[in-house]
Biopython code that builds the backbone (N, CA, C, O; Angstrom):
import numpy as np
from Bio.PDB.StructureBuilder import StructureBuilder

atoms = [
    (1, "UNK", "N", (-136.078, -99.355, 54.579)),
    (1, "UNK", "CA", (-137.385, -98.928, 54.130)),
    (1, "UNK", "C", (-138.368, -100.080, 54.336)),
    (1, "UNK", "O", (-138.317, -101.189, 53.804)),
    (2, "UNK", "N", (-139.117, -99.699, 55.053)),
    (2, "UNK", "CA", (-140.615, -100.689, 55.365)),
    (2, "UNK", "C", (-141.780, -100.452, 53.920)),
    (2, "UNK", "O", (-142.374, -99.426, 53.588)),
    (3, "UNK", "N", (-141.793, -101.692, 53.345)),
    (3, "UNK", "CA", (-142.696, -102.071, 52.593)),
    (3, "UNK", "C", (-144.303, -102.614, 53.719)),
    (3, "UNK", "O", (-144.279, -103.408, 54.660)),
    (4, "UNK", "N", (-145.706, -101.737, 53.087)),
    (4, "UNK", "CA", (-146.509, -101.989, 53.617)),
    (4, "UNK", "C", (-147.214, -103.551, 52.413)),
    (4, "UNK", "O", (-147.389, -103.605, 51.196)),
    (5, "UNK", "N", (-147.378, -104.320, 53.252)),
    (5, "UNK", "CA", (-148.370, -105.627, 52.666)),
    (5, "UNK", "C", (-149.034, -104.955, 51.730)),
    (5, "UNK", "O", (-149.192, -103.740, 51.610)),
    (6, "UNK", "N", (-149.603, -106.294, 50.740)),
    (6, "UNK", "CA", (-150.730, -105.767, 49.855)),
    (6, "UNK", "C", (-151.837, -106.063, 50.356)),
    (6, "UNK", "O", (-151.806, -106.683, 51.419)),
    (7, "UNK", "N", (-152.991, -105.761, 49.832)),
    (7, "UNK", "CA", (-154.110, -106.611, 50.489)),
    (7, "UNK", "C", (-154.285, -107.522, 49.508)),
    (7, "UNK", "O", (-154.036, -107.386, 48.310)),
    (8, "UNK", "N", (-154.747, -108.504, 50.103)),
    (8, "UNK", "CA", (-154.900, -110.121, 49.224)),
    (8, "UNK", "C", (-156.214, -109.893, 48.218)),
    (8, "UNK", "O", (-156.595, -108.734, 48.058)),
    (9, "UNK", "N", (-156.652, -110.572, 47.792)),
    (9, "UNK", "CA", (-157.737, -110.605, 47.134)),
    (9, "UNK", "C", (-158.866, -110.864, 47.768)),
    (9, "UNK", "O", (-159.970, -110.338, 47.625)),
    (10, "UNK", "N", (-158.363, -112.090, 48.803)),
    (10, "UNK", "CA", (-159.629, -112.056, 50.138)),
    (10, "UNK", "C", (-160.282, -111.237, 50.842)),
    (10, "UNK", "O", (-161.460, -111.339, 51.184)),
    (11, "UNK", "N", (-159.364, -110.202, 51.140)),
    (11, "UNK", "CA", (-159.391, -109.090, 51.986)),
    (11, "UNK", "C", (-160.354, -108.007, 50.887)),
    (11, "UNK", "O", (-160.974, -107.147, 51.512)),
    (12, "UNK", "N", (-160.550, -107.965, 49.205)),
    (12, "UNK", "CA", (-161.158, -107.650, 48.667)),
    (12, "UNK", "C", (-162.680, -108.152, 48.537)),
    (12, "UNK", "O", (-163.751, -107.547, 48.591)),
    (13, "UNK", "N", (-162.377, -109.370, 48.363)),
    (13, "UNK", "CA", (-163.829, -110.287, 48.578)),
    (13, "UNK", "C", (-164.522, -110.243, 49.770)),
    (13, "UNK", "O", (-165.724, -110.438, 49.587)),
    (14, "UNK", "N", (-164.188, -110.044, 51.027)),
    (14, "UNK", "CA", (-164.457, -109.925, 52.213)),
    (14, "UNK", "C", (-165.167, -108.553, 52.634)),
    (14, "UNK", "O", (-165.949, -108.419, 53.575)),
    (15, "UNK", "N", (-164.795, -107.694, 51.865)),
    (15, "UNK", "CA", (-165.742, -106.436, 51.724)),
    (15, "UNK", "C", (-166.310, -106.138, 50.847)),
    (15, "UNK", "O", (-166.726, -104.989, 50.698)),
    (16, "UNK", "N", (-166.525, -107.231, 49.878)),
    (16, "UNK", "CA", (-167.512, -107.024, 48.807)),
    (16, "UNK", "C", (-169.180, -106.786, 49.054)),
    (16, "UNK", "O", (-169.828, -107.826, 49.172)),
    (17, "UNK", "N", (-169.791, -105.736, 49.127)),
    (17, "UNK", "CA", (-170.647, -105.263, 50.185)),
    (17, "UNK", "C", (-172.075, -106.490, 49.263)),
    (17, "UNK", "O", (-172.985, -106.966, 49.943)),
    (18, "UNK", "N", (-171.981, -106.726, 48.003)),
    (18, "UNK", "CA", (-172.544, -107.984, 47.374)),
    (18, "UNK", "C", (-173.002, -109.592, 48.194)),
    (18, "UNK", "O", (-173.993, -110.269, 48.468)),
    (19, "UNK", "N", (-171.346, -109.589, 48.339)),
    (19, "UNK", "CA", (-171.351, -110.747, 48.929)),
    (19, "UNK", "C", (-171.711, -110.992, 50.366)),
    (19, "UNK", "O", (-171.835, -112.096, 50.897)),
    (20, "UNK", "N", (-171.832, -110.046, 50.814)),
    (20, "UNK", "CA", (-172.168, -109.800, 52.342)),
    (20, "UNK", "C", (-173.716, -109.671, 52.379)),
    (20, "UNK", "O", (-174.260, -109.889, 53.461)),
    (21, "UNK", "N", (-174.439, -109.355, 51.365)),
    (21, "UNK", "CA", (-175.484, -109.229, 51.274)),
    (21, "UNK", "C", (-176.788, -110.728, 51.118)),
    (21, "UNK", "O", (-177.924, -110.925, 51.550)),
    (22, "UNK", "N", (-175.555, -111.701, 50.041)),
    (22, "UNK", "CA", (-176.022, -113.184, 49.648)),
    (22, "UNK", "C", (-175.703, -113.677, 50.834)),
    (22, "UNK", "O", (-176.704, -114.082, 51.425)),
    (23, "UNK", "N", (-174.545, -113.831, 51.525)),
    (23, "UNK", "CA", (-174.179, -114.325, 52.724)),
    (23, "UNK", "C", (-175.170, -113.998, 53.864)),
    (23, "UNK", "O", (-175.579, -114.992, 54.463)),
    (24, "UNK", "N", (-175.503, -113.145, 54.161)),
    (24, "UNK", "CA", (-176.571, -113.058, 55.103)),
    (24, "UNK", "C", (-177.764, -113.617, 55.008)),
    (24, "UNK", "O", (-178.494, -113.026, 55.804)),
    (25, "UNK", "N", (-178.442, -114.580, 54.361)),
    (25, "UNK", "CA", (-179.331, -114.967, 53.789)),
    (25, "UNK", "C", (-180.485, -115.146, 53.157)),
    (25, "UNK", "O", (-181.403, -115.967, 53.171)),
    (26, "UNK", "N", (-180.060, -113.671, 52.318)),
    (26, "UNK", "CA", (-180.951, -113.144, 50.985)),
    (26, "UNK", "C", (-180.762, -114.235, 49.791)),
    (26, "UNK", "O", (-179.915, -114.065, 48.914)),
    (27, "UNK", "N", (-181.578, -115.316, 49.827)),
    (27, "UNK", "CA", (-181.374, -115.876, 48.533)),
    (27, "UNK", "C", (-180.273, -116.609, 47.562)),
    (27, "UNK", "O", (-180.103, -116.834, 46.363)),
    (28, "UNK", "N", (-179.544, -116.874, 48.995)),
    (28, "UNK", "CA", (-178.262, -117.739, 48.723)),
    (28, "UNK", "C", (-178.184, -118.705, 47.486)),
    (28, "UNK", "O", (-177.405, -118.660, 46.534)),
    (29, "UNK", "N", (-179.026, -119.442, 47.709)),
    (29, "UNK", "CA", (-178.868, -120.587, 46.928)),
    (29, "UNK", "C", (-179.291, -120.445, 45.432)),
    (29, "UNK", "O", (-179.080, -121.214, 44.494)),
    (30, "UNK", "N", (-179.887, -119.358, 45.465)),
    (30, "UNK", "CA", (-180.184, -118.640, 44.087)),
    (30, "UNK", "C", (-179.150, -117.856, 43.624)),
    (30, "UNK", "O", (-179.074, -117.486, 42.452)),
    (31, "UNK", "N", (-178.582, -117.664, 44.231)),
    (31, "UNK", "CA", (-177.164, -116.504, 44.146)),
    (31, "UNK", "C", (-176.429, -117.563, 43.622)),
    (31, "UNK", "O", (-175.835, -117.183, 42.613)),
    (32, "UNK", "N", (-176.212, -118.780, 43.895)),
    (32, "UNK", "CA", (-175.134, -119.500, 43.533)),
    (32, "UNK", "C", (-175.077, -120.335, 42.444)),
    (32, "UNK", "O", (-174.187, -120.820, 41.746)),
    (33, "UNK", "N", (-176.439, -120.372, 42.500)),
    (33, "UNK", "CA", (-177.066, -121.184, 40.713)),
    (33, "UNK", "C", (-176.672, -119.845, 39.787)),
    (33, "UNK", "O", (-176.273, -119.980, 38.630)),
    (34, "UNK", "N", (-176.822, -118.586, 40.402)),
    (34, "UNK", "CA", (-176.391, -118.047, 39.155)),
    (34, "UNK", "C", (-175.277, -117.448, 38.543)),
    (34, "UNK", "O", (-175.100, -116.827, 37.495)),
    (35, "UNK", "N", (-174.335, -117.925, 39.808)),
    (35, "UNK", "CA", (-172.891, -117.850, 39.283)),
    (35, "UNK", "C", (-172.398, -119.220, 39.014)),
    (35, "UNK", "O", (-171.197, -119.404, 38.815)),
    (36, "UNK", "N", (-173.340, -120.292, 38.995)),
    (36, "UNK", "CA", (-172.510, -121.736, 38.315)),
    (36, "UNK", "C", (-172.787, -121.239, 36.866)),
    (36, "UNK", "O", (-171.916, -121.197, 35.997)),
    (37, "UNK", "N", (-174.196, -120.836, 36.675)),
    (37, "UNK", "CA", (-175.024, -120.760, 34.925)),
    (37, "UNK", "C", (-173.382, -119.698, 34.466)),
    (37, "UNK", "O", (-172.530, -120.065, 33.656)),
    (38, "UNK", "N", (-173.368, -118.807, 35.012)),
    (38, "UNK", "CA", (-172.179, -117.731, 34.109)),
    (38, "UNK", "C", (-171.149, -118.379, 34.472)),
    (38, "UNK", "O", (-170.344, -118.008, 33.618)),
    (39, "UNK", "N", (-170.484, -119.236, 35.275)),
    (39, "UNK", "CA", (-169.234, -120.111, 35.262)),
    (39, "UNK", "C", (-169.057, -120.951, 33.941)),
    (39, "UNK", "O", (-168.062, -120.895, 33.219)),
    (40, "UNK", "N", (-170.379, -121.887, 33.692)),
    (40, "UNK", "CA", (-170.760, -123.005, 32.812)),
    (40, "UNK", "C", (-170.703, -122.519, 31.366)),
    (40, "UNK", "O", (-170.044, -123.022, 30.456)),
    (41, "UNK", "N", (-171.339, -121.675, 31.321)),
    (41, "UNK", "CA", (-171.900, -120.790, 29.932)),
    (41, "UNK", "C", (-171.689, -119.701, 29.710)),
    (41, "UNK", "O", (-172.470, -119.123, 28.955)),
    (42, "UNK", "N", (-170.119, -118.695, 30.484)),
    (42, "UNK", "CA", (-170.076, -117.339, 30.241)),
    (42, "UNK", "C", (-170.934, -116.669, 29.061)),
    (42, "UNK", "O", (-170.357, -116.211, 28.075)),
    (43, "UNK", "N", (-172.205, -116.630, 29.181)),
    (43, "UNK", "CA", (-172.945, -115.815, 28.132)),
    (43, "UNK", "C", (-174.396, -115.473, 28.761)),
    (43, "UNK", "O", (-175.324, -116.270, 28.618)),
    (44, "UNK", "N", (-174.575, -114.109, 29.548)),
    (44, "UNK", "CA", (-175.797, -114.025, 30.634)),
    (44, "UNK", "C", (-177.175, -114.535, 29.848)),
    (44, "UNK", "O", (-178.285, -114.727, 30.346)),
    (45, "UNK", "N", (-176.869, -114.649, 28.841)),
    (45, "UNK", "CA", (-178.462, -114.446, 28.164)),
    (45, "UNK", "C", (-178.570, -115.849, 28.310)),
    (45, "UNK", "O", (-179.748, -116.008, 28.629)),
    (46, "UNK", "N", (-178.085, -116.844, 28.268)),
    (46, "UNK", "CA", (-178.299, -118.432, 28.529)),
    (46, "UNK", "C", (-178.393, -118.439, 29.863)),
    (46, "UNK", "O", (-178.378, -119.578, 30.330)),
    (47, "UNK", "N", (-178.489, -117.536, 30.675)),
    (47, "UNK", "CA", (-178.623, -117.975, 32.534)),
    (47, "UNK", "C", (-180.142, -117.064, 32.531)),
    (47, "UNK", "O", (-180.332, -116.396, 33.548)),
    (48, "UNK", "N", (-181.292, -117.005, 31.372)),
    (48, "UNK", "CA", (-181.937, -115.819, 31.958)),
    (48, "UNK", "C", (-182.798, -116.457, 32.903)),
    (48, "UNK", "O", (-183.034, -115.788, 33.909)),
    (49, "UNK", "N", (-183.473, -117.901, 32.808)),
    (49, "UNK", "CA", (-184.168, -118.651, 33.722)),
    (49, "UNK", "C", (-183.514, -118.661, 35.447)),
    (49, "UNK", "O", (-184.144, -118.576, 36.501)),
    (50, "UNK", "N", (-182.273, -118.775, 35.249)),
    (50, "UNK", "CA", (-181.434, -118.776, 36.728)),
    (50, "UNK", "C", (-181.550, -117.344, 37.213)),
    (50, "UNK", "O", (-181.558, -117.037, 38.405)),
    (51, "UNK", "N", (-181.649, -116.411, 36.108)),
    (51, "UNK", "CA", (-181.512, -114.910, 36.637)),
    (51, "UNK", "C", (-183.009, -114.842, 37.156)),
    (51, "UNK", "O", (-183.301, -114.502, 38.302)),
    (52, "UNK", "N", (-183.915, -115.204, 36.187)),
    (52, "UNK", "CA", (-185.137, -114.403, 36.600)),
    (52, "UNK", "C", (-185.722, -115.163, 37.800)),
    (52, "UNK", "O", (-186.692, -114.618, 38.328)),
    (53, "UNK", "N", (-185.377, -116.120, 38.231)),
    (53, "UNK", "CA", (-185.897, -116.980, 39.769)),
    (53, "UNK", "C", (-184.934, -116.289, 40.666)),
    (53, "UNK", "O", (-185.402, -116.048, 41.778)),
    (54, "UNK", "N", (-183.677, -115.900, 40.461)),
    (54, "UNK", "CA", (-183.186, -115.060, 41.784)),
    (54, "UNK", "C", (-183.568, -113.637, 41.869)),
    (54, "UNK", "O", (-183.641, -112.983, 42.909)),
    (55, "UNK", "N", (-183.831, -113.181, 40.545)),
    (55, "UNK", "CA", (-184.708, -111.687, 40.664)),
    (55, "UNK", "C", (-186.067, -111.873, 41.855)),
    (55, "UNK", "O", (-186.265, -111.292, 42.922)),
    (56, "UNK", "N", (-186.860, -112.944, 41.136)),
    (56, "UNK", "CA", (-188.042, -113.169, 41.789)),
    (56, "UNK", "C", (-187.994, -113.380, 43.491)),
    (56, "UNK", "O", (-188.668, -112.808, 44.347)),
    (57, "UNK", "N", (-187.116, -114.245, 43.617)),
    (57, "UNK", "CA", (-186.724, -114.281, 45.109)),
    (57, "UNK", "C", (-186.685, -112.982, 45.885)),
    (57, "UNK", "O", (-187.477, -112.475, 46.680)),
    (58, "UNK", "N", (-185.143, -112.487, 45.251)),
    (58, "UNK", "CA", (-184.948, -110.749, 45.763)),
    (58, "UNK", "C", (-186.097, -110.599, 46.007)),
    (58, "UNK", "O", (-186.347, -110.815, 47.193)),
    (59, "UNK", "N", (-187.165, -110.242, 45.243)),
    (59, "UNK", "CA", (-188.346, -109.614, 45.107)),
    (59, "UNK", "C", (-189.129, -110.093, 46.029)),
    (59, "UNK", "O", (-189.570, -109.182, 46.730)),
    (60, "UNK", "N", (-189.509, -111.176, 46.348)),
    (60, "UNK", "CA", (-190.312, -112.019, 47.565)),
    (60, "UNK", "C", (-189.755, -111.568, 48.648)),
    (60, "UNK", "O", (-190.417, -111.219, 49.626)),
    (61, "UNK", "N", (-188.523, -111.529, 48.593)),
    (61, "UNK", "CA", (-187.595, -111.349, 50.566)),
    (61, "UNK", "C", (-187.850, -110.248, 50.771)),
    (61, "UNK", "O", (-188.315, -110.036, 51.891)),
    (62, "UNK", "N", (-187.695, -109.115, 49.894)),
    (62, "UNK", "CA", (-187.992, -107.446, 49.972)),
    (62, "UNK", "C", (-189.319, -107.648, 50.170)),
    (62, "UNK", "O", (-189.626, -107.411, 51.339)),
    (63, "UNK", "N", (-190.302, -108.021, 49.432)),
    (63, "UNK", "CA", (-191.648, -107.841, 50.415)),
    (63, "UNK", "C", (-191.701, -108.482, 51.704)),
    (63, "UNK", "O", (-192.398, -108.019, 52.608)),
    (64, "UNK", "N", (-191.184, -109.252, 51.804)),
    (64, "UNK", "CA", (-191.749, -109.854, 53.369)),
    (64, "UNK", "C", (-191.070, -109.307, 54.557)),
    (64, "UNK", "O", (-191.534, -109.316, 55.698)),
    (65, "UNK", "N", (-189.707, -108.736, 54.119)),
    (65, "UNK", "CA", (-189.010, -107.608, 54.709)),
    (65, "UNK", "C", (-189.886, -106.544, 55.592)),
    (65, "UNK", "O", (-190.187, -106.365, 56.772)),
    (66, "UNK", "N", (-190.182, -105.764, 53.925)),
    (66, "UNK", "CA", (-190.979, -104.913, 54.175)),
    (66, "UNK", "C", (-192.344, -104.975, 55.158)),
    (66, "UNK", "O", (-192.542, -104.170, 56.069)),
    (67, "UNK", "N", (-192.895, -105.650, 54.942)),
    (67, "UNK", "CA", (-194.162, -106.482, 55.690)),
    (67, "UNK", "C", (-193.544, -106.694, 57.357)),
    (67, "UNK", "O", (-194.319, -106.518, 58.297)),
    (68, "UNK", "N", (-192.942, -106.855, 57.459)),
    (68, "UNK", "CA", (-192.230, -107.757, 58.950)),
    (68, "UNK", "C", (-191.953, -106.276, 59.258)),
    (68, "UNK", "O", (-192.286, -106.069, 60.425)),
    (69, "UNK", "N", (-191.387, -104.956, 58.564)),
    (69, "UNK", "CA", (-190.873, -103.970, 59.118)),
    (69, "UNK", "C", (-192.070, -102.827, 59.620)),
    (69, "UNK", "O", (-192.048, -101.971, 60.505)),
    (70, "UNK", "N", (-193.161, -103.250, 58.581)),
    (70, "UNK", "CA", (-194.098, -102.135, 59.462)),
    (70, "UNK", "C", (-195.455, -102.078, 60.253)),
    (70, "UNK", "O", (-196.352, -101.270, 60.498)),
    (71, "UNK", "N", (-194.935, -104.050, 60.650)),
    (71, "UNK", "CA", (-195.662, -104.697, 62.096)),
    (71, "UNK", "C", (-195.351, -104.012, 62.596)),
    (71, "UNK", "O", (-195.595, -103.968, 63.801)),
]
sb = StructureBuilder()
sb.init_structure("model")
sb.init_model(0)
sb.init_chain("A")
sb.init_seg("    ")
for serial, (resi, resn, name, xyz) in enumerate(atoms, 1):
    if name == "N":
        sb.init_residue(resn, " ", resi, " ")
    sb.init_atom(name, np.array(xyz, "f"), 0.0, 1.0, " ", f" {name:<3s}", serial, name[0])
structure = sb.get_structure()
């Protein structure tokens, strides 16, 4: 009997359609301050300064997106 592999956890992370999204370079570096703040301080409400500058970002890239898309 052939046992099929599992998939790794990588292979989970690797299609995390999230991470594919920060990775492309929506706001990376904001993305990552705000998983050190919830690493550091598991408690979101102490990351709201880290949250609300990567909200704001999101928010800047989507307009200029937008803007660039209906040159």
């Amino acid at each position: 009997m052939l046992l099929s592999p599992k998939t790794s956890n990588t292979d989970e992370y690797d299609d995390d359609p999230w991470i594919k999204i920060v990775q492309s370079g929506k706001c990376v570096e904001e993305a990552q301050q705000v998983q050190e703040c919830y690493f550091d301080k598991r408690d979101w409400r102490l990351c709201a300064e880290v949250l609300n500058r990567f909200r704001q970002c999101w928010i800047d890239k989507d307009k200029k997106n937008k803007l660039i898309k209906e040159k």
